[in-house]
N, C-alpha and C positions, 0 to 999 in steps of 0.2 A: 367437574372441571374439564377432562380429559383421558384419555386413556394412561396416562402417567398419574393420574390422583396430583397432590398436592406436594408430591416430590420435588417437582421441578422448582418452587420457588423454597423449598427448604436445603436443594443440593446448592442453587447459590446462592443464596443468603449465607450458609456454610463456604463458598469458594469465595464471596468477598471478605470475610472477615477472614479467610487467611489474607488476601492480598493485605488487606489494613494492614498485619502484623508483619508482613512482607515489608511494609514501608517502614514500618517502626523499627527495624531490625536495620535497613536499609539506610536509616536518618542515623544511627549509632555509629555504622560503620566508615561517615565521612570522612576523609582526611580532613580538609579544609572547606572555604567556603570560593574556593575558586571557578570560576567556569569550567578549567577540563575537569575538574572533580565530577562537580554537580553535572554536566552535560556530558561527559564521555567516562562515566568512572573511572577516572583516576587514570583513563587508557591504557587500561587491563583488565579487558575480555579474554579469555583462556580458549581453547576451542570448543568444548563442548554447550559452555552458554553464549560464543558469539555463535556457533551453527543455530543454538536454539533461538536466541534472540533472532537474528536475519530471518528465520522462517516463519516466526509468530508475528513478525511485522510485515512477510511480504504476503502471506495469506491472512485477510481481512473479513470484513461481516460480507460485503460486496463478495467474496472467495465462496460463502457458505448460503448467503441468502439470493446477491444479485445472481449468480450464475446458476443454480437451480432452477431461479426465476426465469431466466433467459434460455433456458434447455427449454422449460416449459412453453415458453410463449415462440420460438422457433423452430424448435423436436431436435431430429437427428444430427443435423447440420450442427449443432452446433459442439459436436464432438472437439471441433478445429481447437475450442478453449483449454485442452488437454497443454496444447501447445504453444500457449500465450505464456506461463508462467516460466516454460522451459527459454523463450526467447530474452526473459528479462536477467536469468543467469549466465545466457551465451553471451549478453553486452558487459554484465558484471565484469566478466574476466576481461575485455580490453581497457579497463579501465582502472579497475580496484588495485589491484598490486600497485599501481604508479600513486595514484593516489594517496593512497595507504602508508609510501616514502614519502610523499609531499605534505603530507598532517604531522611526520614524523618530522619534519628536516624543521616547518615550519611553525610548529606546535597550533595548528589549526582546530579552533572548533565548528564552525559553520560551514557549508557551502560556501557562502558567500568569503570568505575569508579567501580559499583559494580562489575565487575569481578574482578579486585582487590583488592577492600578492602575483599569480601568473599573469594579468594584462595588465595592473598599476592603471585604469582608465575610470575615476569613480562614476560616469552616469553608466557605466554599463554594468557595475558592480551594484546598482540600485537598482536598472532596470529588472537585471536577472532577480535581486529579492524581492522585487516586487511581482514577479511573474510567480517564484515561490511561494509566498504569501498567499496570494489566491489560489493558485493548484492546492496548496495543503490546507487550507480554509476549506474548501469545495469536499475533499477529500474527509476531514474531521466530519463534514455535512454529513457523510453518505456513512458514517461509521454511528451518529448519533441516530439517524434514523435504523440504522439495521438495530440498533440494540432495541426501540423499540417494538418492531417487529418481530424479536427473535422470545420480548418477553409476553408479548401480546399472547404471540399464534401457541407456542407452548403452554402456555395457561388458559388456554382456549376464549381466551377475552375478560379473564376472569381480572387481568392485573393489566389494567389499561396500557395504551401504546405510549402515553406520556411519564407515566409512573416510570418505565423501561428504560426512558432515553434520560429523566431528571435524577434518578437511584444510579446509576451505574456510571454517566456522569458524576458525580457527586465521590462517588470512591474512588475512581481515577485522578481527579482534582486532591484528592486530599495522600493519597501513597506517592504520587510523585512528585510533588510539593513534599512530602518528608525526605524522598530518600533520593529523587531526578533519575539516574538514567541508572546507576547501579539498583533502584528498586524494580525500573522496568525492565532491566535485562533479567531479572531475577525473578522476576514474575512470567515476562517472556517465556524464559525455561520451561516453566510449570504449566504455563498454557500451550505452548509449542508440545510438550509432552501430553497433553491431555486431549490435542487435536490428532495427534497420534494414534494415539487408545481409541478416542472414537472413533476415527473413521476405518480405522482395524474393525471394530466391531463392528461395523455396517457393512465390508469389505465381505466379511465373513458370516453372517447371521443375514443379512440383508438383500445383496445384489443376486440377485434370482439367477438361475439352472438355466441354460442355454435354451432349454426350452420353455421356461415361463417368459423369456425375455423376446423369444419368437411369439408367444402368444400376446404380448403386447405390441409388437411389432405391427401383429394382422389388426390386431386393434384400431392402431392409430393411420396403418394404410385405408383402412374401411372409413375410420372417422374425420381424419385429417389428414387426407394423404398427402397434404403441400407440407406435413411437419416427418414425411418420410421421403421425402422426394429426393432423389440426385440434385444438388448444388450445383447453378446453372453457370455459369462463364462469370457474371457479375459478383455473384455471391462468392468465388474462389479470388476474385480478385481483391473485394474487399476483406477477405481472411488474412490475403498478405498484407494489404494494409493495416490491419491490425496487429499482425507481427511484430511489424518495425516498426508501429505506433507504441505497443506497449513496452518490445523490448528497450527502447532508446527511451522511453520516459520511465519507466518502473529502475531504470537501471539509473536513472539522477532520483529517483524518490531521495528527499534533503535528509529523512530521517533513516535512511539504508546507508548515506554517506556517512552519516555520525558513527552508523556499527562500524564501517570501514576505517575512520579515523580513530575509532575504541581498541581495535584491535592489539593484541597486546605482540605482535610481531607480524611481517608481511607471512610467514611461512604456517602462522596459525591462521593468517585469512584465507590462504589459498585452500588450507584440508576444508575448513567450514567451508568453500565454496564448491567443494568437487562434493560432498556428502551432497550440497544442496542442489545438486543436478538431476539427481535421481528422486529427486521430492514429488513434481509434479506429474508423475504420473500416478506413486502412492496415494498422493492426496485430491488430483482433480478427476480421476476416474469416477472414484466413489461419487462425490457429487455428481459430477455429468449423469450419472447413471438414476438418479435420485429425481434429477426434471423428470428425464424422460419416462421414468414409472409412473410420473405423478401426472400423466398424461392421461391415462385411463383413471388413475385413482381419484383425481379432481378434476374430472371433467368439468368444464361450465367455468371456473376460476382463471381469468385475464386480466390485463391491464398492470395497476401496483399492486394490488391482490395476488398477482402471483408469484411475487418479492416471501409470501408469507408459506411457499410450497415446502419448502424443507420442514419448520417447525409443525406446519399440518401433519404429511408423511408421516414424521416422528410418532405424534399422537395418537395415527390410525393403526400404526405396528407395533408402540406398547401395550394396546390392548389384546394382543394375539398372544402373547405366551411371557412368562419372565424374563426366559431368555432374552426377547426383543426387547422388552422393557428396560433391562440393564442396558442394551446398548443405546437405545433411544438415549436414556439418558446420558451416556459417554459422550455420545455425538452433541448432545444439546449441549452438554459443559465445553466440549468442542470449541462451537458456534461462539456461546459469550465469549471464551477465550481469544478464538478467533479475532473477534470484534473491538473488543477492550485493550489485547496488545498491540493494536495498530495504531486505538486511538490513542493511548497514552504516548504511543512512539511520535506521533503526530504533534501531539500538543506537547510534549517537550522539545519536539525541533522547533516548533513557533515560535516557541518561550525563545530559545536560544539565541535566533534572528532576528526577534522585538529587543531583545536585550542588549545583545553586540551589534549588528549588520543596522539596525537601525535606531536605539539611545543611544549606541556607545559611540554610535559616530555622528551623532547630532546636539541633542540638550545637555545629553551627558558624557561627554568626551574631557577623557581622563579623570573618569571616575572609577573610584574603586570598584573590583570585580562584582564583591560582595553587594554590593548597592546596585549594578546591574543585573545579579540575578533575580536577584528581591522584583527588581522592576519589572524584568521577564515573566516572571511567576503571575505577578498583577495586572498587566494587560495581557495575560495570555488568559487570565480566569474572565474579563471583560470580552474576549474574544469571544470563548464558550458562551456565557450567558447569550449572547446573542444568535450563537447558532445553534442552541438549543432552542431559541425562541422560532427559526425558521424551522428546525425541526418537527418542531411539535404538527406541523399542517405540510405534508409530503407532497410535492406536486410535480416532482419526478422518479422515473425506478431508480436503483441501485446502478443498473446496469450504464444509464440515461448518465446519470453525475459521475461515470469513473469515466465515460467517452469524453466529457466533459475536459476534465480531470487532465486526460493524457492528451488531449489536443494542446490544450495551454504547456504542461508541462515537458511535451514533449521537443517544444522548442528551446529550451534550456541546455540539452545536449551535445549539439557543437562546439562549446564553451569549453566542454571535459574533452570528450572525443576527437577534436582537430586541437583544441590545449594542449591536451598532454601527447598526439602524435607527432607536433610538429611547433618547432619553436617561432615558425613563421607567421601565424597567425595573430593579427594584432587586434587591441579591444575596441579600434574602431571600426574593423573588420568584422569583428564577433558582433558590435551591436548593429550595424547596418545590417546583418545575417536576422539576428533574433527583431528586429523590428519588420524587416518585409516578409520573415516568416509567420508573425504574429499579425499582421494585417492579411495575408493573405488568407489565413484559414478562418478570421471572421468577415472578411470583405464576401467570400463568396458566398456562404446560407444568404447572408443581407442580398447580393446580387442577383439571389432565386436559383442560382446553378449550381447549391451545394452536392456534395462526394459527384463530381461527374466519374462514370463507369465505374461508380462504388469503393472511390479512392476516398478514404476523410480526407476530411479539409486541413485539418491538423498534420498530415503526412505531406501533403503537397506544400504547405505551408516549409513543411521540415527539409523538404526537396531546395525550395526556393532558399532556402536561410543558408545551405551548406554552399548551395551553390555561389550566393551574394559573399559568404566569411569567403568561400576562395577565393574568387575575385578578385575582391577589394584588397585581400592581403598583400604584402609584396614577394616580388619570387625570391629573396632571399633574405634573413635572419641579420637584423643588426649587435643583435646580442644572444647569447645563449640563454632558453626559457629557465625563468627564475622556478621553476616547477620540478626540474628533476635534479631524484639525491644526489647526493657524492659520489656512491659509489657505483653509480652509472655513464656513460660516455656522453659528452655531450655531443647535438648534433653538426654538422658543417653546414656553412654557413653556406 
């Protein structure tokens, strides 16, 4: 099979049947059949599973598969991704505390809920779910694909790439369907805890001696030295656009709002978000440093082939001693972990927004909750089927579908961030912002002058939208923003 033997598909086939029993425990512990139940347990997250929860949802298969991938196929340069995860905490904090009063004041479950209770404007309340919809569609894509990559390359091909994506699928559909967001934050834990452990073991067993790290160094200067090269003017430039690409989109992910709105007080979101500032370097060092070994180790390996460098890695360093082998395998539980609590976070914020933001306000308005959830659950399982079906035949990296991802998404932002700064900001403002942002970052690939001087198109887009919401807003406030609590000031008008 591999240098791990037959391990690997007996450690989870053992870590899904805990999840199942996760959800079975999860389904008992409902209060009701209400949506903040089932969608935001009961909104009481404690702090140590909403820290765990936020971190097994904001690192992904993309965290573990795409960005080894993309060390691998760019080298040194692309060290910069240390710093992408740290940038979507720095937007957290402008944003989440006020938030977090606004779910509270207004018993919010969606996204989309506070888009309208703050601008009261419905096409812009659909446009922004409908911008949702897609970013987290695209998003679930790249998480069903990594599970099959992560079970392919670990079993050395022995347990097809479709078997990976239809099985693990299949158990995230059935634990959160029993128990919703109280069994994913619960499982989150477990997997947040266990991406821990491994990449501790890899941290420590693994990332080579200063000087094994200098002899791959001379390696890849002899062999490739454009993946050692100093980063030229262009490439620095497009780093910051991706900065404030992904910190302003990863900080609206719809399914990191719900942890926000779960919260069981504003002063236990704030510990969980200082704990989780100091994450991204524990956790994306190790990776980054995993492409770049796999530079010499896999030589010859490019294109979506080298989406599958971490699980290879894995396999070539459990056969060198136990020791390795134990961690290979931490890290590998890691990786599904990784993977599976993003996607389940994922497809229960879908459920939530097919259920409320879009039955609840169309065929099925003023239907019991209960009858919406039910509904959410079943077009959200229709959803899957079908991106499992694009799954299955991969025709982009990891890396390719999350640029994707945050270009769309990342236009949703001025909605929360100029919302909740300024009570001036109106929803015909916000949607003239979010439409000449969203034509502009796909009007340009179409016009052949996509990222001119290595800016995405998605950032420039984001430029154009904040700039259009100001604008168009008026310079002074006809009413105080229906967004902030009690027991903060309102603004002058």
């Amino acid at each position: 099979m591999n240098g791990l033997g037959p391990w690997p598909l007996v450690a989870i086939l053992g870590y899904l049947a805990v999840l199942l029993g996760v959800g079975v425990v999860a389904r008992r512990a409902r209060r009701d059949e209400s949506m903040s139940d089932f969608y935001l347990a009961g909104r009481d997250l404690g702090p140590f599973v909403l820290f765990a929860t936020l971190y097994a949802t904001q690192y992904s298969g993309n965290s573990f598969l795409g960005y080894p991938g993309e060390a691998h196929r760019i080298g040194f340069a692309w060290v910069m991704s240390v710093g992408f995860m740290t940038a979507i905490i720095v937007a957290y904090l402008l944003i989440a505390p006020d938030l977090h009063r606004a779910a509270r004041r207004w018993s919010l479950v969606t996204p989309g809920d506070w888009i309208d209770r703050r601008y009261d404007y419905r096409p812009l309340t659909l446009a922004a779910n409908g911008v949702f919809v897609l970013a987290i569609a695209n998003y679930l894509l790249a998480q069903l694909m990594a599970m099959g990559h992560v079970v392919a390359g670990l079993s050395g091909n022995a347990v097809p790439y479709w078997v990976g994506v239809v099985g693990l699928t299949a158990v995230i559909l059935v634990y959160e369907t029993l128990g919703g967001m109280r069994a994913v934050a619960w499982t989150d834990t477990a997997q947040g805890l266990l991406m821990l452990a491994g990449l501790g073991g890899i941290l420590f067993t693994v990332v080579p001696t200063p000087a094994h790290l200098a002899d791959v160094t001379r390696w890849v200067i002899a062999h490739a030295p454009e993946k050692a090269a100093v980063p030229g003017w262009q490439t620095s430039i497009t780093w910051l656009s991706t900065l404030l690409l992904i910190g302003m989109s990863g900080a609206v992910y719809p399914q990191a709002m719900q942890r926000i709105y779960a919260a069981r007080s504003t002063a236990v979101l704030k510990r969980g978000l200082t704990v989780m500032v100091v994450m991204p370097l524990f956790t994306m060092t190790p990776i980054f440093l995993i492409g770049i070994l796999s530079l010499r180790d896999l030589d010859g390996v490019s294109g979506l082939a080298a989406d599958q460098v971490m699980p290879m890695m894995l396999a070539r360093w459990a056969g060198q001693s136990t020791w390795l082998a134990l961690s290979a395998m931490a890290v590998m539980l890691a990786a599904v972990a990784a993977i599976m609590s993003t996607a389940d976070s994922v497809l229960l914020t879908l459920s939530s927004i097919v259920a409320k933001d879009v039955a609840g306000r169309t065929w099925l308005r003023g239907a019991p909750e209960a009858t919406l959830t039910r509904v959410g659950k079943r077009v959200s399982w229709a959803i899957v089927v079908t991106l499992v079906t694009l799954a299955l035949v991969p025709r982009i990296s990891l890396w390719g579908l999350t640029e994707l991802k945050m270009e769309l998404l990342v236009q949703v932002s001025p909605l929360f961030v100029l919302g909740l700064a300024s009570a001036r900001v109106t929803g015909r403002a916000a949607l003239a912002g979010l439409v000449a942002g969203l034509v502009v970052a796909f009007a340009l690939p179409l016009a052949g002058v996509s990222r001119p001087f290595g800016v995405h198109d998605g950032t420039i887009g984001w430029a154009i939208n904040v700039l259009v919401c100001v604008a168009a807003s008026p310079r002074t406030a006809a009413a105080p923003a229906a967004h902030l609590a009690p027991d903060r000031p309102q603004p002058a008008s």
